[in-house]
N, C-alpha and C positions, 0 to 999 in steps of 0.2 A: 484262813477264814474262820472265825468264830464259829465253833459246832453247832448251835440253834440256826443261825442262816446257813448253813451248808447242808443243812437236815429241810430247811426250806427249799432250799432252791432245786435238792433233788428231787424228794418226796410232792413237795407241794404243799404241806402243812407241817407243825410242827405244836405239840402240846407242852405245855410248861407248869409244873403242878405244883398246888400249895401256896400259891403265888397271892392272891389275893385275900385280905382281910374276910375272915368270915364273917362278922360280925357286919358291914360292912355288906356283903352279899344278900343275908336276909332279911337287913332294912330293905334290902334294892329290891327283895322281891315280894314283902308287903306291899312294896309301892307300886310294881309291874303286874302284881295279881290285882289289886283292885283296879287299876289301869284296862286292862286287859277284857275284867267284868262288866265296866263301864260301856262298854263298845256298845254301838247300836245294831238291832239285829240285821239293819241292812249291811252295815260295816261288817259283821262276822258271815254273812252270805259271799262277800265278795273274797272272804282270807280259809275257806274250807280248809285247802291244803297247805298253810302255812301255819293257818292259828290265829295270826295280830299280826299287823302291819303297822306299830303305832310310832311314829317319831319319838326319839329323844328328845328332842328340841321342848316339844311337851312340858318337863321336867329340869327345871337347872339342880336336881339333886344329880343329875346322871356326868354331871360335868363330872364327878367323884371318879368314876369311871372313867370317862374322855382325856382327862388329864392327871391317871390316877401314881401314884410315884414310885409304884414298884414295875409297875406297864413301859414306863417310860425309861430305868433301868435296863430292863432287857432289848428293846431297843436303842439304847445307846451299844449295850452289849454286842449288838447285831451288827452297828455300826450305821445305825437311822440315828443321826445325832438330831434332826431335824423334820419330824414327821409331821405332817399335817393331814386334820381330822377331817375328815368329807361327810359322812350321817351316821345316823344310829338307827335301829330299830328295837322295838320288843318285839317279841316271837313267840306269844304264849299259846301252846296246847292244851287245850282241854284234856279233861277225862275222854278217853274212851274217842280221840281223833283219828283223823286221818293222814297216811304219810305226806311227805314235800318233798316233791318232781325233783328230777334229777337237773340242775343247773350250773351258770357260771355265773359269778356277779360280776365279770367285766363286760363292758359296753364298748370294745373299740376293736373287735375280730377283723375288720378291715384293714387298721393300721398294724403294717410291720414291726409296730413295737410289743404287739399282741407275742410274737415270738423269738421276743428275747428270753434271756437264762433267767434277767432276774425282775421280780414281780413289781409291773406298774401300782400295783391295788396291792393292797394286803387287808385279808378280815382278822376281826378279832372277836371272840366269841367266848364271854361271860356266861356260863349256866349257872343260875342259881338255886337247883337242887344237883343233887348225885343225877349222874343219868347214865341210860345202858339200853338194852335192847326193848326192856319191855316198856318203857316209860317215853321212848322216841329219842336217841342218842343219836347224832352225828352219823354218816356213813359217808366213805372219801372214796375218791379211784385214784390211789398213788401216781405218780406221773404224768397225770392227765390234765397237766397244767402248761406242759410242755409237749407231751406227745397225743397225737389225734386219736382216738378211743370210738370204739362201735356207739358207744352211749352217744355219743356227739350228734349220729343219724336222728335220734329220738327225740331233738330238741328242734320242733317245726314250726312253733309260734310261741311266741311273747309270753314273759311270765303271767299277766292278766289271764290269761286262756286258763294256763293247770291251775289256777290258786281256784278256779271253781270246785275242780274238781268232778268232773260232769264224767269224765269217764275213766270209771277205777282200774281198768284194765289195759288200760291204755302204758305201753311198758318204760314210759316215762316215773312210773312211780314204783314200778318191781325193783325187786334186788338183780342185782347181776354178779359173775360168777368172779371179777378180780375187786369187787368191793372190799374195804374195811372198817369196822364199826370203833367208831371213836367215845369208848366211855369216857364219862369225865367225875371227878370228887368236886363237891363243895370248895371253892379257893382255884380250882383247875382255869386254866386261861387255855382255850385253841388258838392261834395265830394260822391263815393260812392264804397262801398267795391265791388271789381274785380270781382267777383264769382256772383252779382245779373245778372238775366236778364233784357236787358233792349234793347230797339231801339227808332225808332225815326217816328215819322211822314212825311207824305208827305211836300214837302216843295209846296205849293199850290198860295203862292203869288205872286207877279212880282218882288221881291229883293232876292238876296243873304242871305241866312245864315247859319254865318260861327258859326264856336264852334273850339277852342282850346281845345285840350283833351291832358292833361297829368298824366302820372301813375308814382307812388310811391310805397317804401317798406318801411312803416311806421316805421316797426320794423326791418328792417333788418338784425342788429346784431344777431338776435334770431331766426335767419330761420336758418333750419335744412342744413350744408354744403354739400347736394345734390340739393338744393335746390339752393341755393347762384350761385353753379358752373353751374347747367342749366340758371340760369336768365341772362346768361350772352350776350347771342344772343340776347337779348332784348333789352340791353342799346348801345350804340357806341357811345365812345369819339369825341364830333363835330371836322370836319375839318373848318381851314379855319376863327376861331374866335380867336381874339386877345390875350394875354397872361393875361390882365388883368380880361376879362371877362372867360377865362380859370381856375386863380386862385380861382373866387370864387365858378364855379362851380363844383371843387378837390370837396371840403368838403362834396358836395349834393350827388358825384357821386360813387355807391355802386363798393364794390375792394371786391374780390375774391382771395385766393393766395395760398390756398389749393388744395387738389389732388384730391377729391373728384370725383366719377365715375358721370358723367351727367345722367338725366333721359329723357325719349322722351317725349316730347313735346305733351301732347292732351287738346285741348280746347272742346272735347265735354263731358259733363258730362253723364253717365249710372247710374241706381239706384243701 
């Protein structure tokens, strides 16, 4: 098995550095910073503990990203010859924010494929400055993508709820004691299978940072067609982007055309 997915499948994430155009990165985050500023203050009351909630879709400069040709390397490497793209978001922290709760981004803890080895969802995660501890860096619970973890007890309502952020104390948004903090450089890509837990640090400094986050279905062909037919609320055809940066994003973007009964939607995992 290729070392990047065997680093995945045990761990649960796996970082791959120097990987992206820098140059390339801080057009993406003039463009994610004024994005970001743009928001209206009711729209920033609703994202406390995340920062931004703002689609890709927004933007056909982000296809650059979505489909970008050293990303799609390491996943042929991985042995994803055929990944398809499901959303994006920006994720930008102010100066002087607040952490983001401890979660999972997969939506399907009911179905038994929640507990397979290897990852329905995979995120990927673009920062477009350096980031570390003081500035709001990543923080992961290794193997907790696979094995059920005390943190799990802490997650008792819907992301809506903590992105208020109404109550700081609440140990949804603490460190805990098998945490690890994921620095990253300018060019760094995180990849990390959907089902770990993971949040983020205070953003503590006096700048912006932002993190593009976009999720994949590596394997999508070989998800189970209950599966396929729920994940569909999850992607939405961009409006508003040209034909040509349309056509290339056909190929990335996962198509459903079966009858298959949908499943509800639960992002909180039970043991």
């Amino acid at each position: 098995m290729n070392k990047l997915k065997s680093e995945l499948f045990e761990k649960g994430y796996v970082k791959v550095s120097n990987l992206i155009d820098k140059d390339l990165l801080t057009k993406t985050n003039n463009l994610t910073t004024n994005l970001v500023n743009q928001q209206s203050e009711e729209d920033k009351k609703k994202q406390v503990s995340t920062g931004s909630m703002i689609s890709v879709s927004n933007d056909e400069s982000f296809l650059n990203l979505i489909v970008n040709d050293e990303l799609l390397k390491i996943f042929s490497k991985m042995g994803y010859s055929n990944p398809k793209w499901s959303s994006g978001y920006i994720i930008g922290k102010t100066a002087n924010s607040a952490p983001l709760y401890w979660h999972t981004d997969w939506w399907a803890w009911d179905d038994p494929i929640s507990f397979a080895k290897k990852p329905p969802m995979i995120f990927v995660m673009f920062y477009l400055t350096n980031t570390n501890k003081t500035n709001g860096c990543l923080r992961v619970i290794p193997g907790s993508h696979l094995k059920y973890n005390e943190v799990h007890k802490y997650i008792k309502k819907h992301h809506s709820h903590y992105r208020l952020y109404n109550n700081p104390d609440d140990p949804i948004f603490k460190s805990v004691k098998d945490e690890l903090d994921v620095t990253s450089n300018l060019g760094d890509v995180i990849i990390g299978d959907g089902r770990i837990l993971h949040a983020a640090h205070p953003n503590l400094s006096n700048k912006m940072r932002t993190v593009v986050t976009l999720w994949y279905y590596p394997d999508f062909d070989e998800l189970p067609d209950h599966i396929k037919a729920s994940s569909e609320d999850h992607h939405k055809w961009p409006k508003n982007w040209n034909k040509k940066s349309l056509d290339i994003l056909e190929k990335y973007f996962p198509k459903y055309e079966g009858n298959a009964k949908k499943i509800k939607w639960n992002r909180i995992r039970y043991e």
